[in-house]
TIPAVO-412974 format. One record per residue (C-alpha): x, z, y; residue in one letter. Coordinates in steps of 0.5 Angstrom, whole numbers, padded with zeros to 4 digits, always signed. Layout:
N
XZYa;...
END
This chain:
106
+0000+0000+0000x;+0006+0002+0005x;+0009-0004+0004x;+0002-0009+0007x;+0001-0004+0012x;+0001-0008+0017x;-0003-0013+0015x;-0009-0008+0012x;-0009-0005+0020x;-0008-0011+0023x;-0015-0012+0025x;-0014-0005+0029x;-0010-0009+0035x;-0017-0015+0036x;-0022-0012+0041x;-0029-0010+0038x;-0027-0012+0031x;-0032-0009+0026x;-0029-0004+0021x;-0033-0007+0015x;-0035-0013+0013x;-0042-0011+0010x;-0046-0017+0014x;-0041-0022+0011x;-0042-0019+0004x;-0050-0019+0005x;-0049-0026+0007x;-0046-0028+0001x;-0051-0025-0004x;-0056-0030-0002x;-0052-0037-0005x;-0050-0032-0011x;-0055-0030-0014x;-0058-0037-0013x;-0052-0040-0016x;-0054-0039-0025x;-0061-0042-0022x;-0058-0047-0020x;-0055-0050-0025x;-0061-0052-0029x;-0062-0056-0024x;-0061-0062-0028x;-0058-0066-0024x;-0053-0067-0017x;-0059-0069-0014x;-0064-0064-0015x;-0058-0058-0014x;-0057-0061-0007x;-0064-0061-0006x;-0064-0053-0008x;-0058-0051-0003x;-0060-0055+0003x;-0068-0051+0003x;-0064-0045+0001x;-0059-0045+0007x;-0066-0047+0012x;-0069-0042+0010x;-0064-0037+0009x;-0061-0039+0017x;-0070-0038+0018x;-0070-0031+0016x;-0064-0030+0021x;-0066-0034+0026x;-0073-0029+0026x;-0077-0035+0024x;-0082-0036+0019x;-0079-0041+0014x;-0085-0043+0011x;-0089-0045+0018x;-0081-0048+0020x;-0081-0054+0014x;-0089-0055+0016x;-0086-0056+0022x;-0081-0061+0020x;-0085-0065+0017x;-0092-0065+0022x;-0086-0067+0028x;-0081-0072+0024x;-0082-0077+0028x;-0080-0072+0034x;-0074-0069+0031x;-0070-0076+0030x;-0072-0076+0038x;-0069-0069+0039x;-0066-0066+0033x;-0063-0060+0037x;-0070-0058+0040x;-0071-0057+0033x;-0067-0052+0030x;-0070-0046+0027x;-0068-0042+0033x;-0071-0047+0038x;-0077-0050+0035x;-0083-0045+0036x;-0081-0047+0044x;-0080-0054+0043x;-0087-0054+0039x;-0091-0050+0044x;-0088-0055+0050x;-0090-0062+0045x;-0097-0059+0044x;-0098-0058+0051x;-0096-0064+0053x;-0100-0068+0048x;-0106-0063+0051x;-0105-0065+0059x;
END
């Protein structure tokens, strides 16, 4: 131990450094514990599929966003989302929704 030391305390000298890493390893339970699942995909293609809607999903739940009412959005706005991507992700999308609907309203 004493001979890493310096770099075990090396993150001491960075500002604001948290002390653990408890949001990464929460972070990481998610792509684990999809991973057995995964590999009765069957094919590429399918296992893809399951990663990119487990990766929106999971960026939903941490943007505070309903993930069910985000895909419904996507798929009711695709035509809006090829125009504006941006606007469109899970952070900004409730408020992108809410401008687009009063503008077909007035």
């Amino acid at each position: 131990m004493l001979k890493h030391w310096e770099k075990l305390t090396r993150f001491l000298q960075i500002t604001g450094a948290p002390i653990h890493n408890n949001d990464l390893e929460r972070g990481l339970k998610i792509p684990i514990r999809g991973s057995n699942p995964w590999l009765f995909y069957k094919t590429e293609y399918r296992t893809m599929v399951g990663g990119v809607l487990t990766s929106i999903i999971y960026t939903c739940e941490l943007a505070g966003t309903n993930p069910f009412e985000y895909l419904v959005a996507l798929q009711i706005y695709k035509d809006q989302i090829v125009k504006e991507p941006k606007a469109w992700l899970p952070w900004n999308y409730e408020g992108t929704k809410a401008l687009f609907e009063s503008s077909l309203a007035a």
